[in-house]
C-alpha positions in Angstrom: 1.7 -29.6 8.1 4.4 -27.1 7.3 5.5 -25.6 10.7 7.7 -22.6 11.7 8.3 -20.1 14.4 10.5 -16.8 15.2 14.1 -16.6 16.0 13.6 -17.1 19.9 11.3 -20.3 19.0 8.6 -18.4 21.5 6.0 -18.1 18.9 5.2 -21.2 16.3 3.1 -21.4 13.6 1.3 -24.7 11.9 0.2 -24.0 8.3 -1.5 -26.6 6.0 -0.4 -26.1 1.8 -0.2 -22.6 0.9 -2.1 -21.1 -1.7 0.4 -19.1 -3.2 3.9 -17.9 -2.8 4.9 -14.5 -3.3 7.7 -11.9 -3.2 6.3 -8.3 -2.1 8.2 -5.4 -3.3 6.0 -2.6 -1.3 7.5 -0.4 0.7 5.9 -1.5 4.5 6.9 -5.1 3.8 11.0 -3.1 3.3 10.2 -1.5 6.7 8.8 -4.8 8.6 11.2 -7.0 7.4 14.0 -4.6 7.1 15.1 -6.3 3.2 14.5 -4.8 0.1 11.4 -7.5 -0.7 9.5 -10.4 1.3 9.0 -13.5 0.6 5.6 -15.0 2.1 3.1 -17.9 1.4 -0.3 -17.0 1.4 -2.8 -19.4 3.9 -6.5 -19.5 4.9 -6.7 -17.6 8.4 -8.8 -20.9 9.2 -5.3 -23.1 8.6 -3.1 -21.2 10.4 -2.4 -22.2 14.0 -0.5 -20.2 16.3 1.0 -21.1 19.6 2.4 -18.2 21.6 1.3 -14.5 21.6 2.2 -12.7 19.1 1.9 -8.7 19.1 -0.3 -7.1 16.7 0.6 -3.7 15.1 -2.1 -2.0 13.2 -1.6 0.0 10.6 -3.8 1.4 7.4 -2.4 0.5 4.1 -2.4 3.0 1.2 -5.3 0.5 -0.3 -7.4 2.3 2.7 -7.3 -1.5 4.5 -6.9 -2.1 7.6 -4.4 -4.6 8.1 -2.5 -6.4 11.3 0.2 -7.2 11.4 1.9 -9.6 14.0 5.5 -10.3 15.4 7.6 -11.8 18.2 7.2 -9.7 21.8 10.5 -11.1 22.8 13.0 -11.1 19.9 10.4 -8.9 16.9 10.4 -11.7 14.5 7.9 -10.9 11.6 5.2 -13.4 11.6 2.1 -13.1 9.7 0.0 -9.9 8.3 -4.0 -9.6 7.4 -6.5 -7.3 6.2 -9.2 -6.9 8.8 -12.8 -6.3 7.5 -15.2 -3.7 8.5 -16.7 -5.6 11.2 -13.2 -6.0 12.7 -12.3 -9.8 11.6 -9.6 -11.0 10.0 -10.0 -11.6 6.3 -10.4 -15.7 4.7 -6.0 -15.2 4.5 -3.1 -14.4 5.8 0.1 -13.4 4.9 3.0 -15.7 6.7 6.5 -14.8 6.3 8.1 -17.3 4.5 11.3 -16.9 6.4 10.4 -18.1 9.6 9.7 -22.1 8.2 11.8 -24.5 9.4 12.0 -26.6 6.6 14.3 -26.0 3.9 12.6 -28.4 1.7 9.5 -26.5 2.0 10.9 -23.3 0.7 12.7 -24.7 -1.9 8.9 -26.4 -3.0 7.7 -22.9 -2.8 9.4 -20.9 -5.2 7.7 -17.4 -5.7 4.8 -17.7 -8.0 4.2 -14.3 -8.0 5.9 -10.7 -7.7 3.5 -8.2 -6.3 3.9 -4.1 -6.0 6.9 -4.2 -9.0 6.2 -1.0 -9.6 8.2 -0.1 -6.4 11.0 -3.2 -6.7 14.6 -2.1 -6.6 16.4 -1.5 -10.3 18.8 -4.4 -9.4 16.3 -7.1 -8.4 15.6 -9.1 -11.5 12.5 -10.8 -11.8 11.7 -14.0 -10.9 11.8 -16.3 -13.8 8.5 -17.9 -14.3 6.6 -15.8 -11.6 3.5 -13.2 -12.6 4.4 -10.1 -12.3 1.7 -7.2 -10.6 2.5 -3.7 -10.5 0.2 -3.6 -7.3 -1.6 -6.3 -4.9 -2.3 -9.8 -6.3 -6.3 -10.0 -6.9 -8.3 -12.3 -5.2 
């Protein structure tokens, strides 16, 4: 298990092996992470388990989704986002913030495979070396 939590340690988070990693240049994961990009590992919903509670913040992506996304109540870490489907569950994954692992190691394993919504990625932010390149979302 790869395990991580937010800055105040209220909320923690057990993940098995992700199924991708990924650096997001769109411009709500600037605004919820307040960086230029995020870095996340993509999970099934069904393999992440969260202790705490976490707030959830709707919002409607410019895809027309409906996604969630969750943080710390007590010091606003960004945890974890999903699309919701029409008949209001969570989609098969989620979107964990990379940041918020506690292992080192782990990250370092977990280099970005992929570079989604480059379209919108700063001038000087180079490309990873090695990761696919998507001028929008990543297809499932």
């Amino acid at each position: 298990m790869i395990v991580g939590g937010c800055f105040c340690g209220r909320v923690r988070v057990e993940i098995s092996q992700p199924i991708v990693s990924a650096l997001c240049h769109c411009l709500d994961c600037r605004k919820l992470t307040g960086s230029p990009y995020s870095y996340n590992v993509i999970v099934r919903t069904a393999e992440l388990h969260v202790s705490g509670s976490p707030k959830e913040v709707p919002k409607t992506a410019d895809s027309g989704n409906d996604i969630r996304n969750y943080f710390c109540p007590d010091c606003g870490t960004p945890l974890f986002g999903r699309k919701i489907n029409s008949a209001g569950e969570p989609d098969e994954t989620t979107v964990v913030r990379a940041g918020i692992l506690d292992d080192a190691e782990k990250l370092n394993e977990q280099k970005p495979q992929v570079e989604i919504y480059t379209d919108t990625r700063l001038e000087w932010i180079s490309p990873i070396e090695g990761a696919s390149q998507f001028k929008g979302m990543l297809s499932q």
